[in-house]
Every structure is written in structure tokens, then in C-alpha cells.
Legacy VTK file of the C-alpha trace (Angstrom):
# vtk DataFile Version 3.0
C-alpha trace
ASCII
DATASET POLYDATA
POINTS 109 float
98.115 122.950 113.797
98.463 120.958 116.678
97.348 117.024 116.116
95.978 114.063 117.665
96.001 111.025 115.742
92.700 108.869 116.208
93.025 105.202 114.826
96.404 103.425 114.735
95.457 100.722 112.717
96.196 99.698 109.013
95.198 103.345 107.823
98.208 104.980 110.235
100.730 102.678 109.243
100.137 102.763 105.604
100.006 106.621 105.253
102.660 107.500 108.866
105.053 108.979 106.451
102.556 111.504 104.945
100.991 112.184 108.277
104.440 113.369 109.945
105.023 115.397 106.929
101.356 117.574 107.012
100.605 117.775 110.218
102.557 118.313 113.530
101.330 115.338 115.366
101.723 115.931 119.231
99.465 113.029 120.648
97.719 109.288 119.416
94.424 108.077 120.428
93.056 104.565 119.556
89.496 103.148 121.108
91.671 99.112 121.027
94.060 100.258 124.486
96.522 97.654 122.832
97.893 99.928 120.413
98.320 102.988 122.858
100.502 100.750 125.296
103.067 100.655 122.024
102.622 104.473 122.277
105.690 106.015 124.796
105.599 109.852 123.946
102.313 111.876 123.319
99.933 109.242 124.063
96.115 110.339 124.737
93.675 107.586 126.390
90.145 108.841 125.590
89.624 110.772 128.613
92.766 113.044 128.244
91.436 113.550 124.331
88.265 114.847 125.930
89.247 116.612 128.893
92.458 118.222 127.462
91.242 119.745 124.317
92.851 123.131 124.771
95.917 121.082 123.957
95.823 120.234 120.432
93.781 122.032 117.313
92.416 118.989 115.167
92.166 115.550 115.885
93.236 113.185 112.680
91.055 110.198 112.375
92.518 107.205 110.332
90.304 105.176 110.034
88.475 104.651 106.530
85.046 102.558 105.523
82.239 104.869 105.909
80.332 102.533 108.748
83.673 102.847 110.647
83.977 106.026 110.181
80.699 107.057 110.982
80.923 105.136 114.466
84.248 107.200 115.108
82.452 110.057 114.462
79.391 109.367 116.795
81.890 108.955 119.240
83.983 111.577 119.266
81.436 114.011 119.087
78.744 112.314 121.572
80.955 110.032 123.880
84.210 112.751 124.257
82.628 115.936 123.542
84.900 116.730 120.534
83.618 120.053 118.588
83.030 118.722 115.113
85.411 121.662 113.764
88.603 120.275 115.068
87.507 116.479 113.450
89.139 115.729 109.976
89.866 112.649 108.301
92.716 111.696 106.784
91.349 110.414 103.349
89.448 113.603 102.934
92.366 116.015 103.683
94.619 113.609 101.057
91.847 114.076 98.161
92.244 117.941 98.826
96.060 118.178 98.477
96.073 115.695 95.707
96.196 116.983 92.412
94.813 115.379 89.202
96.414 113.606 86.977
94.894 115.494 83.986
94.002 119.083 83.879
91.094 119.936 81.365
92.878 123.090 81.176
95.420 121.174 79.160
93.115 119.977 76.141
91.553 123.504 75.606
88.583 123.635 77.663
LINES 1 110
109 0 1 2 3 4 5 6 7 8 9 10 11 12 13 14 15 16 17 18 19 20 21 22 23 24 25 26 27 28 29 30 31 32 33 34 35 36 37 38 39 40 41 42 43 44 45 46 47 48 49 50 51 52 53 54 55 56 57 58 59 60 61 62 63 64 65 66 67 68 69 70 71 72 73 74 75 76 77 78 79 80 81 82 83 84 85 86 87 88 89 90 91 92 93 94 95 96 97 98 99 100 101 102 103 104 105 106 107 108
């Protein structure tokens, strides 16, 4: 699935490794222009992200706090025109593919 990152902040450097290894990242998008201008292959300014979509499958937002993330959502889907189906978020997908600790299944229940 083709991937645009969304938030290169504290999030994306914390969790890069894991990122490159689940999902085949082929462009980065950030609202602060600072942190694309470090960007030199694959970059996406928030116009391309919105006018390109038939290039990528999901955009990856990594961003976390839920008033951030809310705010990133609002305006990806109402400012850019994003399809909500091709939205994830990166702490969601890592509670999915994480697997717990303990299994009940283990004690007899």
C-alpha cells in the first residue's frame, strides 16, 4: 500500500524504524513547511497531497494527542479533500499488530 507520511515531528522520529518496515512509504507531508525543506525525495506540500491522490493508497498520520489529532483530521478531510478511507493513524495501526502480553487462553479460560 502506497504511503504518505503526515506529521514529521516527535511521533515520526520515534517510531521511523517501524514505519519503513509496515508500510512502503513513497511521500512526507507536514502542515510546519520547515520539516519538508529537510525532505529531498518523495516530498508532498499540501497541495500535491490533495491534488495527486491517485498516487498513493493511505496517508499515515503521526501525530498523537487526541486534540491534535482531531485538528489533523478536520484538515485532511475538509481543507485537502482526503477520503476518510485512505486516513490511518499510526498509534491505532500499532495497537492492532501488537499482541498482548498475556493470553487468557493461557490460564484456562
Amino acid at each position: 500500500m502506497k504511503t504518505v507520511v503526515y506529521g514529521l515531528g516527535g511521533m515520526f522520529a520515534k517510531y521511523n524504524e517501524y514505519i519503513y518496515q509496515n508500510y512502503q512509504v513513497i511521500g512526507y507531508c507536514d502542515r510546519d513547511i520547515s520539516k519538508l525543506e529537510k525532505i529531498h525525495t518523495g516530498r508532498f506540500d499540501r497541495h500535491m497531497l490533495m491534488e495527486n491522490q491517485e498516487l498513493y493508497d493511505s496517508v499515515l498520520v503521526t501525530v498523537f494527542g487526541s486534540e491534535t489529532t482531531r485538528d489533523v483530521l478536520k484538515d485532511l478531510v475538509d481543507n485537502l479533500n482526503v477520503p476518510c478511507n485512505k486516513i490511518r493513524f499510526l498509534h491505532y495501526d500499532m495497537l492492532d499488530k501488537e499482541k498482548p502480553y498475556i493470553s487468557f487462553g493461557q490460564y484456562g479460560e
